[in-house]
C-alpha positions in Angstrom: -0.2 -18.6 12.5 -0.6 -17.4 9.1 2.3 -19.2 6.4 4.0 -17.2 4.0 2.8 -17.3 0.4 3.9 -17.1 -3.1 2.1 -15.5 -5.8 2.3 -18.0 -8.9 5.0 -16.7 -11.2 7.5 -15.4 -8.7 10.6 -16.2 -8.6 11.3 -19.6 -6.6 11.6 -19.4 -2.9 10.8 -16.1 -3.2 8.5 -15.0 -0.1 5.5 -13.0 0.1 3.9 -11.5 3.1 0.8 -13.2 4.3 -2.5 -11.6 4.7 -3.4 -11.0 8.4 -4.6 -14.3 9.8 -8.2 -14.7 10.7 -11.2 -12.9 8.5 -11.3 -9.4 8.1 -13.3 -7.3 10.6 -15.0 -5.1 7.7 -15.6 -8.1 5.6 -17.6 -9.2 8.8 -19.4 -6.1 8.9 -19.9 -5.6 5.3 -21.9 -9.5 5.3 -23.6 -8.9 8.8 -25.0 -5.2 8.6 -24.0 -3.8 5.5 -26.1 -6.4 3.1 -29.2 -5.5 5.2 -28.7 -1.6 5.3 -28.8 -1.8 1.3 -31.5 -3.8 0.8 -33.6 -1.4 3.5 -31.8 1.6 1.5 -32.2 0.9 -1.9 -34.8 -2.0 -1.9 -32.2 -4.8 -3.1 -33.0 -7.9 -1.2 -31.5 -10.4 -3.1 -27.6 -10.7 -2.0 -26.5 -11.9 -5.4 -27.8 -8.5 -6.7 -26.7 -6.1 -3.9 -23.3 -4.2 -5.0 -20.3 -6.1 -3.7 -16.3 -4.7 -3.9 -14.7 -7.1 -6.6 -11.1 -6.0 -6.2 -8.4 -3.1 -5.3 -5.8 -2.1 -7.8 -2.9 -0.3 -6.9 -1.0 1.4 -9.3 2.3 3.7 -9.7 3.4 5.6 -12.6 7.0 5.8 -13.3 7.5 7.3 -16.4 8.6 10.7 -15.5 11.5 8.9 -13.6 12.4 7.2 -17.3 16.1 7.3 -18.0 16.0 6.9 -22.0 13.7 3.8 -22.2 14.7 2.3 -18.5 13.4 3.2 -15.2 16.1 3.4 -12.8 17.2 0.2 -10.4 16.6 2.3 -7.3 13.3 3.9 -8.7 12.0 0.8 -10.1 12.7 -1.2 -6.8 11.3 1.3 -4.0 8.2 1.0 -6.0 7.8 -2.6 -6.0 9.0 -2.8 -2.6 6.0 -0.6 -1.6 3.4 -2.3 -3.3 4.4 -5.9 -2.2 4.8 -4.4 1.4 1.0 -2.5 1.4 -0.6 -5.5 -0.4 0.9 -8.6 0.5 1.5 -9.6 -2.9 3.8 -9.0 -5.7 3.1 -6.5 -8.1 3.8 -6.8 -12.0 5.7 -4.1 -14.1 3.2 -2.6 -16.9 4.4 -1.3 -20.6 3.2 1.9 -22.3 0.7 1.1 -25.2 1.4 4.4 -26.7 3.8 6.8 -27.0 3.5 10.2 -25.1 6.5 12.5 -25.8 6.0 15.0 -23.0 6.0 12.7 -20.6 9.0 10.6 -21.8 6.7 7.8 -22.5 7.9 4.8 -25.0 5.5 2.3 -26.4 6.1 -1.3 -25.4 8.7 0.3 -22.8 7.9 -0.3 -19.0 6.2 2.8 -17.3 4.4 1.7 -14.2 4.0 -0.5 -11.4 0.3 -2.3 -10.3 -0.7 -5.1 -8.4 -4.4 -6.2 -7.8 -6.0 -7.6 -4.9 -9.0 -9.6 -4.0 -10.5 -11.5 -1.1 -9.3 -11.3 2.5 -6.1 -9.3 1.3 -8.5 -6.6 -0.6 -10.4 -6.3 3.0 -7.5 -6.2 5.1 -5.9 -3.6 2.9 -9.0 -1.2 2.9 -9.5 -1.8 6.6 -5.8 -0.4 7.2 -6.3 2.5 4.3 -9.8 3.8 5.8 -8.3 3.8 9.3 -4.4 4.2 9.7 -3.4 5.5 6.5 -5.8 8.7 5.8 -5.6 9.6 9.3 -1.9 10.2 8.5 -2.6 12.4 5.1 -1.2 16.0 6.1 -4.9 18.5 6.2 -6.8 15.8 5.6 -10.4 17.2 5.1 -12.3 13.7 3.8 -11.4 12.2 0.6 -13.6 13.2 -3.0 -17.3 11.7 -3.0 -17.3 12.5 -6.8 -14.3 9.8 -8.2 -17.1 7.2 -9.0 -17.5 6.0 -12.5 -20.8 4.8 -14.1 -20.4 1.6 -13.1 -19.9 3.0 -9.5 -16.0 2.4 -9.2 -14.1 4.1 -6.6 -11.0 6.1 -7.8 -8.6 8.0 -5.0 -4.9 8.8 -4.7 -2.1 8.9 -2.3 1.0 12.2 -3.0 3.5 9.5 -0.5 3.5 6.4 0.4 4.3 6.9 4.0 1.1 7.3 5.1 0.9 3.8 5.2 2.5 2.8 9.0 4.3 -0.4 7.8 6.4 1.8 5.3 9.4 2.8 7.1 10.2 6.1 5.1 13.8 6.2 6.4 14.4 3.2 4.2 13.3 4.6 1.0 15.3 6.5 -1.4 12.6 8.5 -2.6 8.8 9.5 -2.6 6.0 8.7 -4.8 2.3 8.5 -4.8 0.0 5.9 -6.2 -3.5 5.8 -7.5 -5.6 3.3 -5.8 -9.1 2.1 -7.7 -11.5 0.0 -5.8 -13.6 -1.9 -8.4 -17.9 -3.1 -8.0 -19.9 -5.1 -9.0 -24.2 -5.0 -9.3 -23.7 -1.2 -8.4 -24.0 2.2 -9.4 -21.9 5.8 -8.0 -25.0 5.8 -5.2 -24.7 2.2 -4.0 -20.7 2.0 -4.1 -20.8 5.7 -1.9 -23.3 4.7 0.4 -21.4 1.0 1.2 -18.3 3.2 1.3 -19.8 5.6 4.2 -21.1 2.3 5.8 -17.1 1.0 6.3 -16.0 3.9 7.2 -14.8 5.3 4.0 -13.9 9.2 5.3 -15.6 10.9 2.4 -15.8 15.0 2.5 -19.1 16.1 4.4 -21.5 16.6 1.8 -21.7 20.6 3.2 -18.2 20.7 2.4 -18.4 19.0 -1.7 
């Protein structure tokens, strides 16, 4: 049985969900299969070299909710809730490092809401995304093969967050979205898709780009 966690620097006795116990399935796949399919695709044989997911960062940005320089209690704490709920862990407020008068936005005033992820949680949180959570995005057609960066980072986003199963949306007060950035290393916008497509990563069909 998996024991509850803290992150270091929450408050004291102050629990966190757990990852699911026992290794993740596509972390399994990814070091079994995967590893081999790049080095026959792209010729990189050595496994230190070969493109490997770093981390997932979830983010949230609340300044249109601002009230003056504060984001409201309720606001504020159905966004945390969320992200410690989807990722296991708790997330950390972030301030604006500049000023943006159409959007309300105050430097050095808190705006958004992020929490990174690494290791078994960062697989078991892509394994649920890829296979319960788009299946549950309203038309879903395939999400955008052309969010990769340079460095072949992954970029996507999410208009609610109850596409995610264990959000009960009946307990929330209201609905937001989130941007979710999944980061590489060793790669480039070829390598990241094509490990992508090998999870499972429901990309658009290239016909339909």
């Amino acid at each position: 049985m998996a024991k509850d966690t803290k992150k270091k620097g929450g408050k004291k006795g102050e629990k966190i969900d757990a990852p699911p116990a026992g290794a993740s399935r596509l972390r399994a796949k990814f070091d079994s299969e995967i590893r081999d399919a790049v080095a026959k695709e792209f010729g990189v044989t050595n496994r230190m070299a070969q493109p490997t997911l770093e981390k997932i960062t979830i983010n949230v940005n609340m300044g249109r909710h601002l009230d003056g320089t504060k984001i409201p209690p309720n606001i504020r704490s159905t966004v945390l809730d969320t992200l410690t709920t989807i990722s296991g862990q708790k997330p950390m407020m972030l301030k604006a490092k500049k000023s943006v008068s159409n959007f309300k936005v105050r430097e050095g005033y808190e705006t958004s809401a992020m929490v990174t992820i690494r290791r078994d949680r960062m697989w078991h949180f892509l394994d649920r995304f890829i296979h319960l959570a788009t299946p549950r995005i309203k038309d879903f057609r395939g999400l955008p093969r052309k969010s990769f960066d340079r460095q072949g980072n992954y970029s996507t986003g999410l208009n609610e967050q109850g596409v995610f199963p264990e959000i009960n949306m009946a307990d929330v007060n209201f609905t937001h979205g989130m941007n979710i950035n999944l980061s590489f290393a060793n790669s480039n916008p070829k390598m990241s898709e094509f490990v992508l497509e090998q999870l499972g990563m429901p990309f658009i069909k290239p016909d339909e780009n």
